[in-house]
Residue, then its C-alpha position, 0 to 999 in steps of 0.5 A: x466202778x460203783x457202790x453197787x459192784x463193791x456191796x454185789x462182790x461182798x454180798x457174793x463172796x461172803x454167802x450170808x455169814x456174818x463175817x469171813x476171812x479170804x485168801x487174801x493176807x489181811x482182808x475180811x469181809x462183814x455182813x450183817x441184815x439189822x443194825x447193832x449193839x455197840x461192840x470193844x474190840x481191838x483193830x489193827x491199822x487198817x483201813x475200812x470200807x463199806x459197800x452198803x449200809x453206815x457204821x459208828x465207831x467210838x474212839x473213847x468219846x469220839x465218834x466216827x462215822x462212815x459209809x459207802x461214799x466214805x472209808x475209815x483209817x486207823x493208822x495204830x492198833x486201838x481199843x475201839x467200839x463200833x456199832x453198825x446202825x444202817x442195816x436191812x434184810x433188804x439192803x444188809x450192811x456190807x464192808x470190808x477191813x484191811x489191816x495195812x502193813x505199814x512195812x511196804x508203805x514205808x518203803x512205798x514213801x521211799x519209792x514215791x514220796x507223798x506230794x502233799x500241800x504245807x498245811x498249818x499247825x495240826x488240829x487234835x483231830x489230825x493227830x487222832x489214830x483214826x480219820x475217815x475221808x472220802x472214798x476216791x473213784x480210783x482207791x474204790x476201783x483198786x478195792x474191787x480188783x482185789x476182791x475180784x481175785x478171790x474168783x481166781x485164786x491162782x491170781x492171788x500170789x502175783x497180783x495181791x502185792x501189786x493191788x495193795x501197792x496201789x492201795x497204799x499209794x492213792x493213800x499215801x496221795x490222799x488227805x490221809x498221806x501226812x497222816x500215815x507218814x507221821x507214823x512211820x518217820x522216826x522222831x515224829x511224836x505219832x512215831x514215838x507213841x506207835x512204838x510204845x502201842x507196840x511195847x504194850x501189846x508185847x507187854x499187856x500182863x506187865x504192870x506198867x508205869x506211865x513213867x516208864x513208858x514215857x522213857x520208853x518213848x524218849x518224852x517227859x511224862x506230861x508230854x508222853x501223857x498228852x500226845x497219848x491221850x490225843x492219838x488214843x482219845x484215853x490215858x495209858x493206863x485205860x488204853x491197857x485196860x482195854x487191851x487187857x480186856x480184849x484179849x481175854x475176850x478172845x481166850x474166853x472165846x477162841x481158847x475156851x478159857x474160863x472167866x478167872x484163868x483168862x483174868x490171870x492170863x491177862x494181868x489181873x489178881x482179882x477175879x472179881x475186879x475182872x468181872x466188873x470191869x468186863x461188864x463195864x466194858x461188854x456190857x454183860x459177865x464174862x461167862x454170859x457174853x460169851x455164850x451170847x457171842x459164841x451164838x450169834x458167831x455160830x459157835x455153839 
């Protein structure tokens, strides 16, 4: 399969809407004619395709980007920028996201265990949430399949489970395995942390201490600090923010609450401090990106 089937099938399925969510359990499509301005948004673990075009994603101060011949990984959910930046109404960007369910991956490494080569001591970049790497002929062709399923959806039931699985196999064989099995194995640092993102997401509103969440993941306070910041690319405390922000972005949006309740909703006092923080992170008051979302969302 190339390139060219992966853009056609995204181009077919989405029908020149900017994004759309299939039958298939996590899976959305994305397509956009002209490169965008940079957008915060929460992502899942997930892994990213692209079928035509080029993406940028910030992760703090890091930036990765990606493309047709490459994929993006995220392995724990994280407060992210992405802008898309190769983009036409001749050749419109076209991709994919599927948020991964680490659930049958760990089960997955049970079954059949990553045969991956001794590798050194890791690199900051190897302990990063996020990774992009080349996008593999078979893990390209097994995306293809799935797709394919949303013209038989009687198909879906049965043969959904049995694509993902082979999905999370090629990246349990790939560069990314040790990665994903960081992740997953107890003990393991990026175990630690992954569950304290967990306790957060449960808890954004609380005010929280950096001491407390380092007990929480069983870690001094300098370690906890470091192995965070080198996962996340931010502190604690600014990796709430941004979760807080983000979530009030999407009660604003979707539950059509005003700017000050949203900002009770999420944890904060201050109205206006929710307001300036907001516009430092969306780059607009809430009210007024709203409304500029809403429209380029077809909303309004």
């Amino acid at each position: 399969m190339t390139n060219q089937n992966l853009a056609q099938q995204i181009e077919k399925l989405i029908n020149g809407a900017h994004r759309r969510e299939l039958d298939i359990s996590g899976l959305s499509l994305h397509r956009w004619d002209t490169p965008t301005e940079p957008t915060s948004y929460m992502l899942a673990p997930s892994i990213c395709l692209i079928g035509q075009g080029q993406k940028r994603l910030f992760l703090g101060e890091d930036a990765f980007v990606y493309d047709a011949d490459h994929f993006l990984i995220t392995s724990i959910e994280l407060p992210v920028v992405s802008q898309i930046i190769e983009a036409s109404a001749d050749k419109p960007y076209v991709g994919l996201t599927m948020e991964l369910d680490l659930k049958v991956i760990s089960q997955m490494m049970v079954d059949h265990p990553p045969a991956q080569p001794q590798r050194g001591s890791k690199t900051q970049d190897d302990k990063r949430g996020v990774a992009v790497s080349s996008l593999s002929a078979p893990l390209k062709d097994a995306f293809v399949r799935l797709l394919a399923l949303a013209d038989h959806p009687d198909d879906i039931p049965a043969l959904e489970p049995l694509i993902k699985q082979e999905i999370y196999y090629r990246l349990l064989q790939s560069e990314q395995g040790a990665r994903l099995s960081d992740l997953i194995t107890r003990g393991n640092h990026s175990y630690q942390i992954s569950q304290v993102i967990d306790w957060l997401k449960e808890n954004f509103s609380k005010p929280v201490k950096v001491e407390d969440l380092a007990s929480h993941a069983g870690m001094s306070v300098s370690s906890f600090h470091n192995h965070f910041r080198t996962m996340t690319a931010m502190s604690p405390l600014q990796f709430q923010k941004k979760m807080r922000l983000n979530e009030a972005r999407r009660l604003m949006l979707a539950e059509h609450l005003d700017a000050s309740k949203a900002a009770y909703e999420v944890g904060y006092e201050s109205p206006s401090q929710f307001s300036r923080e907001y516009s430092r992170l969306f780059g607009a008051p809430p009210a007024k990106d709203i409304r500029q979302l809403s429209q380029v969302m077809g909303l309004s």
